[in-house]
C-alpha positions in Angstrom: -77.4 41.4 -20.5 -79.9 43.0 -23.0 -78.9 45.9 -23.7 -75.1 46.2 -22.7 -72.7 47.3 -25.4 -69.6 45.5 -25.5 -65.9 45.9 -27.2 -65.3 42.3 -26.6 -65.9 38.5 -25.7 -64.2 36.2 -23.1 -64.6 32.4 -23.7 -61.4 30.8 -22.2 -58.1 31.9 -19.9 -55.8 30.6 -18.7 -54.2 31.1 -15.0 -50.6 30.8 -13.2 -50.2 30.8 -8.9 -54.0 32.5 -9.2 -53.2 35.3 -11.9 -54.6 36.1 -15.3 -51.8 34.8 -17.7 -53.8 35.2 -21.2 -57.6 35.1 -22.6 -59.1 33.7 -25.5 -61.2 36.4 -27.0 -63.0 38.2 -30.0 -63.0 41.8 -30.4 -65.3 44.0 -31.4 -64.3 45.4 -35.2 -67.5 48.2 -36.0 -70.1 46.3 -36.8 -68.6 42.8 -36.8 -66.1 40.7 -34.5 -62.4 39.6 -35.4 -61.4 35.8 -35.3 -60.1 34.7 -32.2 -57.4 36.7 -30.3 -54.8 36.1 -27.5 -55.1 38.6 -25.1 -52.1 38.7 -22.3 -52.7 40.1 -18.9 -51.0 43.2 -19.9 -52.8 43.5 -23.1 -56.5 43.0 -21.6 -55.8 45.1 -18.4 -54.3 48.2 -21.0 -58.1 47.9 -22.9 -60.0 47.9 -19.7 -58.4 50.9 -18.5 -59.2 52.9 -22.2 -62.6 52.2 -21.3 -63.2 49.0 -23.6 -66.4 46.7 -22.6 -65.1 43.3 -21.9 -67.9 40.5 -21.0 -67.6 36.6 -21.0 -69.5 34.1 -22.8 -69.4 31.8 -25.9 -70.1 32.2 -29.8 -73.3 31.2 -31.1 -72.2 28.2 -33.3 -73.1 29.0 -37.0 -74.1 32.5 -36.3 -71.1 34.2 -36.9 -71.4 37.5 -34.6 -73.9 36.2 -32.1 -72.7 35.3 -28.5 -74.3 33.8 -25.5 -73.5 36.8 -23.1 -72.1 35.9 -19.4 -71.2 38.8 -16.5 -69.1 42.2 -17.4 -65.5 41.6 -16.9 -64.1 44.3 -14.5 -60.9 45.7 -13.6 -60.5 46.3 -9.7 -57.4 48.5 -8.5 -54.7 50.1 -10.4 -51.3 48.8 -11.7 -49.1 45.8 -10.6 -52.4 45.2 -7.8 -55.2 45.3 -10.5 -57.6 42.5 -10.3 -59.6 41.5 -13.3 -62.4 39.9 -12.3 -66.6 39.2 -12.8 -66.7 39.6 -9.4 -66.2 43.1 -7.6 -65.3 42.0 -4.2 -63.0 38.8 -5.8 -59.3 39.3 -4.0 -57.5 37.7 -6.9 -58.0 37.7 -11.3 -61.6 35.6 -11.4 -63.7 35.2 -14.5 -66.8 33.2 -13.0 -68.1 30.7 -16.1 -64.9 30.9 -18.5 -63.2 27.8 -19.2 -59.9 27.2 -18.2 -57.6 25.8 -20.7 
């Protein structure tokens, strides 16, 4: 993904009956990312509608900002029938290559 600017990294969620419950994330802080964050359903669904940049991947171990960059993380539909998902046709919350936990 050279080139794509992001707000935000994806390296774990967790799911319940199929849905998004809560990701494990880092978020963009200027020029620098946070610690890790929880991120509930609610919470990650509210960024991705301001227009925040969500992708999935892991942290470069020992490089502090640097991540391994998966697929763009997408929100598909509106309100209680949003899917958030790396795939645009996916019928249900999907984040191809994030571990569960």
């Amino acid at each position: 993904m050279a080139g794509l600017s992001y707000d935000g990294v994806i390296e774990a969620a967790r799911y319940r009956g199929g849905q998004l419950q809560w990701v494990r994330a880092y978020e963009r802080r200027g020029a620098t990312f946070s610690d890790v964050v929880l991120l509930d359903r609610g919470q990650l669904i509210t960024q991705l509608q301001r227009g925040r940049r969500f992708v999935t991947g892991r942290r470069t171990e020992n490089m502090a900002g640097s991540f391994r960059i998966g697929k763009r993380v997408q929100l598909i539909g509106q309100g209680g029938q949003a899917v958030v998902s790396t795939d645009a046709t996916a019928p249900s919350d999907s984040l191809d290559d994030v571990p569960i936990v």
